[in-house]
N, C-alpha and C positions, 0 to 999 in steps of 0.2 A: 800431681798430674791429674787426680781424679776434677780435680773442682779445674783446670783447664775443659776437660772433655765437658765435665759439665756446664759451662759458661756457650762452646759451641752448641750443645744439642739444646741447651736452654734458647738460642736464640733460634735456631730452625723450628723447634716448636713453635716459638711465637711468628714466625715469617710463616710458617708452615699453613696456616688458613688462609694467609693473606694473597699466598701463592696459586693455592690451591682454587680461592673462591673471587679471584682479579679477574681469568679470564669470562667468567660466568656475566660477572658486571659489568664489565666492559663491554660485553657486547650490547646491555638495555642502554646503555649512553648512547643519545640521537646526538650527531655534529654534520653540522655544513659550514661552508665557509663563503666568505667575498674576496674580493680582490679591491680593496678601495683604492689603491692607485689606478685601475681602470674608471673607477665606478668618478674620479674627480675629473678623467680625462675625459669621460661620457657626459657626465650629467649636467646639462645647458644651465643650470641655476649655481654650481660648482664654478664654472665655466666664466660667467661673466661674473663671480666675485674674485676669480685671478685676474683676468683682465682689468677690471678695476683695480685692484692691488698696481700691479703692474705698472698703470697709468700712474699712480704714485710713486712707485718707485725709480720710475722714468723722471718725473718732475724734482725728488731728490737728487738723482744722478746729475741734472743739472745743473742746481743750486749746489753741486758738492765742487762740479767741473768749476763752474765761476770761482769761486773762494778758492781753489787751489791756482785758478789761473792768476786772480791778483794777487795770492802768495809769492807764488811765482816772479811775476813782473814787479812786485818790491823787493823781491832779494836780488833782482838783477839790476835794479837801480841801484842799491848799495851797496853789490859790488862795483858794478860801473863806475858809478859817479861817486861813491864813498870818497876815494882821493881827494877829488877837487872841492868837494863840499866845503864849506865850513863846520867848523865842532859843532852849531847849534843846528845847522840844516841836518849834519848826520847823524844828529843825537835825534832828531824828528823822522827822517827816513827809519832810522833803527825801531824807533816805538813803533809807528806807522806798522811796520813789519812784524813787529810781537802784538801788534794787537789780532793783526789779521792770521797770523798763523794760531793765536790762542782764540778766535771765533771759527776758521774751519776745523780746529781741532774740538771747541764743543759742539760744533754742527755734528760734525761724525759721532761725538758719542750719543747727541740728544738722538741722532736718527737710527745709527747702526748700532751705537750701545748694546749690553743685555737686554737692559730694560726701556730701550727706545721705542722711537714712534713706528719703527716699522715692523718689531715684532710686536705690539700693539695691536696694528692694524692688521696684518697678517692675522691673531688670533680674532681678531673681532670680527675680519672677511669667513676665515674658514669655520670657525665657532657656528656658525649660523646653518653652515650645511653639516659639520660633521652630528648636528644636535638631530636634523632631518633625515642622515643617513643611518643613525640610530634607532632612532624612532621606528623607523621602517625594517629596520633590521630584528628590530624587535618583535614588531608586528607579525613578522612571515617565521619567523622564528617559533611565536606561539602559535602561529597555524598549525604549521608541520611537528609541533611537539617536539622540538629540538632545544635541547640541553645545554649547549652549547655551539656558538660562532666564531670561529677564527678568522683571521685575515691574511688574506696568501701572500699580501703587499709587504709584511714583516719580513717574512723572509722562513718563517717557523716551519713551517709548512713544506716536507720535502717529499709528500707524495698523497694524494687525493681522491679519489673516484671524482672524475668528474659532473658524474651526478649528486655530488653533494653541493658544489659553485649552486648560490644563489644569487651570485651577480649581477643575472640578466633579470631575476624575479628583483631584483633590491632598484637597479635602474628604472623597471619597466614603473615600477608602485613611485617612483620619485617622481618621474616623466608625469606621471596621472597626476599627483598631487599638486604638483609648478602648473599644472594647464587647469586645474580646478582653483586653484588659488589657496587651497586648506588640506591639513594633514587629516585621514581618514579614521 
């Protein structure tokens, strides 16, 4: 029984500074935070690299519609007409059929895949602001002597001083940089 007690009071000693000297620390830790889901929804240079996405994604969405519609319209052919065919017409409808169903079936993976072109270009659209929204996040960060940045858009974040949101300071420095043409 001795060496139980002593296992608990062994461990409160050892938590016992740490408990002790947390609150003291914690409070020299400088934090502010963003909200990058606003800051994508705001920031004009953010802004038309989804719209361009977009316009691709639109242009896939069509080229997916066609190939599914001539999928389509050869299975309804060999249903329809299968009967009257001859064996070597509906051995041709049939291939005709599996070729086209095995090219919208690699369209979708080349495009929607894991490792497709859309999440490619989705990385390669956003890549380019999230690099600028860092940069600047960094920048005002070592202004103000701040420790630490979080972002309220994760969801982490369940209560704030409003006066730490550097949102409007992170958009405002993005906004100046897109109209100069160069990061500061």
């Amino acid at each position: 029984m001795p060496r139980r007690t002593w296992k608990r009071l062994g461990g409160w000693l050892l938590l016992g500074p740490v408990l002790i000297f947390a609150p003291a620390r914690a409070a020299d830790v400088r934090i502010g935070y963003i909200d990058s889901a606003r800051i994508f929804q705001e920031y004009k240079v953010a802004q038309d690299a989804q719209a361009q996405f977009d316009r691709k994604v639109e242009g896939w969405r069509t080229q997916s519609a066609e190939k599914e519609t001539q999928v389509n319209q050869l299975r309804a052919e060999v249903r329809d007409q299968g009967p009257i065919l001859s064996t070597l017409k509906r051995q041709e409808k049939e291939e005709a059929l599996q070729k086209a169903i095995s090219d919208y079936e690699g369209f979708l993976q080349q495009i929607w895949g894991p490792q497709g072109q859309a999440v490619k270009e989705n990385e390669l659209a956003t890549g380019v602001v999230v690099a600028q929204i860092r940069s600047v996040v960094e920048k005002i960060a070592t202004q103000k002597g701040l420790m630490m940045v979080l972002d309220a858009a994760s969801g982490f974040i369940l209560y704030a001083d409003r006066t730490l949101d550097l949102t409007n300071e992170v958009l405002q420095e993005l906004n100046t940089q897109s109209k100069t043409g160069s990061p500061r």
